[in-house]
C-alpha positions as CSV (number, residue, x, y, z in Angstrom):
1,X,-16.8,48.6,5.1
2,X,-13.3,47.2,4.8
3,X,-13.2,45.4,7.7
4,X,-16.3,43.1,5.9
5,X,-14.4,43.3,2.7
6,X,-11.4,41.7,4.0
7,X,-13.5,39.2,6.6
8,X,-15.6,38.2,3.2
9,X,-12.5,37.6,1.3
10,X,-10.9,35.2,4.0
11,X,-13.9,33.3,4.3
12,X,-14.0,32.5,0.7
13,X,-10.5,31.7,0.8
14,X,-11.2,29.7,3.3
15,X,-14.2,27.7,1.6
16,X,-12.1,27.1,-1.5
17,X,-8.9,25.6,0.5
18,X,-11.5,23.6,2.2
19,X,-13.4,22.7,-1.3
20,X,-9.6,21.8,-1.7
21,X,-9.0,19.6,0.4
22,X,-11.8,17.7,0.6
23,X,-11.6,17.5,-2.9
24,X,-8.3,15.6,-2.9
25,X,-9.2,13.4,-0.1
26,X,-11.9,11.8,-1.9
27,X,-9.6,11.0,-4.9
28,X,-6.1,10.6,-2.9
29,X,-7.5,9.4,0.5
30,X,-9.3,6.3,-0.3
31,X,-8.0,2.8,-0.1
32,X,-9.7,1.3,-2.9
33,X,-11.3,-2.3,-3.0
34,X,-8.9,-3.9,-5.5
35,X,-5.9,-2.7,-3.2
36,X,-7.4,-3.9,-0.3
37,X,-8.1,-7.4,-1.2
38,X,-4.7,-7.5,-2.7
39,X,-3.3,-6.8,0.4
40,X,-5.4,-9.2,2.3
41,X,-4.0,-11.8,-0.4
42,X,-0.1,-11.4,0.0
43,X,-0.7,-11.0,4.3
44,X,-2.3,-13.9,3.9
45,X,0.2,-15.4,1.7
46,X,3.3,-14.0,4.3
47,X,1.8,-16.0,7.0
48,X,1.4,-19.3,4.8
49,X,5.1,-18.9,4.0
50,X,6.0,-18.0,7.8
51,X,3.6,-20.8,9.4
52,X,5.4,-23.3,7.0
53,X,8.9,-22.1,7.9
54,X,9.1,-21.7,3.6
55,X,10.1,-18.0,4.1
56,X,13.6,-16.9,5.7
57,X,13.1,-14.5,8.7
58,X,14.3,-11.3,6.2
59,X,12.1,-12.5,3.4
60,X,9.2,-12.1,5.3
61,X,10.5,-8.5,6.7
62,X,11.2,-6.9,3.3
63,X,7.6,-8.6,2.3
64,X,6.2,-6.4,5.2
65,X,8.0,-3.4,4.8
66,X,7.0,-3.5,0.6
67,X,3.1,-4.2,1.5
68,X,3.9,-0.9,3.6
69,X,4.9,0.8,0.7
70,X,2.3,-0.6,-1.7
71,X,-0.7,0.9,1.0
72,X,1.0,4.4,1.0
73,X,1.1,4.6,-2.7
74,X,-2.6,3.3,-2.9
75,X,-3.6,5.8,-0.3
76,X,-1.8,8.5,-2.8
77,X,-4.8,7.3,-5.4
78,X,-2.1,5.1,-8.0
79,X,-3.8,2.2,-7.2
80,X,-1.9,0.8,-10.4
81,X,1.4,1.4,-9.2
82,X,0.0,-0.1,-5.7
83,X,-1.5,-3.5,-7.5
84,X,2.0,-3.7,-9.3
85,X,3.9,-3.8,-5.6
86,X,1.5,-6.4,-4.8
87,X,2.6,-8.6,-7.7
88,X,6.3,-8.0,-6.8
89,X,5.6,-8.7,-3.3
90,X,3.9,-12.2,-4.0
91,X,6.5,-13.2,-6.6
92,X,9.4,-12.6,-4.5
93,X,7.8,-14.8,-1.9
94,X,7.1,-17.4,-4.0
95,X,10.5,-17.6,-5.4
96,X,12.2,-17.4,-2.3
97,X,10.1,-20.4,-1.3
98,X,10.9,-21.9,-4.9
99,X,14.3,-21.5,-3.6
100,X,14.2,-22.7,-0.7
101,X,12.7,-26.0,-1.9
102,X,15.4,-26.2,-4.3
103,X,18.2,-25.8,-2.0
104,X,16.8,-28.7,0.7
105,X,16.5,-31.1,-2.3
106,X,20.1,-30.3,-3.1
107,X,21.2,-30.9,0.0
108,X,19.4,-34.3,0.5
């Protein structure tokens, strides 16, 4: 009798860590549409930049290593926080390249 007691108990404990989990994965877990095509936007952006030689080598690292970042925190489910790396990401491309323009013309 206590022996199916205690086996009962663990099975529902473990249904409800299961329930859980699966539970979190469907909120947390996914990597949502509008991150997804954000992050299709600034790769393809990066490789504009790159193909163009309008990005410096370190430029297009940090760009990498941020859009690494920005997929993390969408996979967390702050898709908002992840949309807002984006942005960052894109501007500080395109200002480097702004600069970059600036600084050939001054040099001409």
């Amino acid at each position: 009798m206590y022996s199916i007691l205690i086996r009962d108990r663990t099975l529902s404990a473990l249904a409800a860590v299961c329930l859980g989990t699966l539970t979190t994965t469907a909120t947390a877990g996914s990597f949502t549409r509008g991150c997804a095509a954000r992050d299709l936007q600034i790769l393809i952006l990066i490789e504009d930049r790159e193909n163009t030689e309008a990005i410096s080598t370190e430029a297009s690292s940090d760009a990498m290593l941020a859009m690494l970042e920005a997929r993390i925190v969408c996979h967390e489910g702050r898709v908002m926080d992840a949309l807002a790396l984006y942005d960052g990401i894109a501007k500080s491309i395109t200002a480097d390249t702004f600069l970059s323009a600036r600084r050939q013309r001054t040099v001409e």
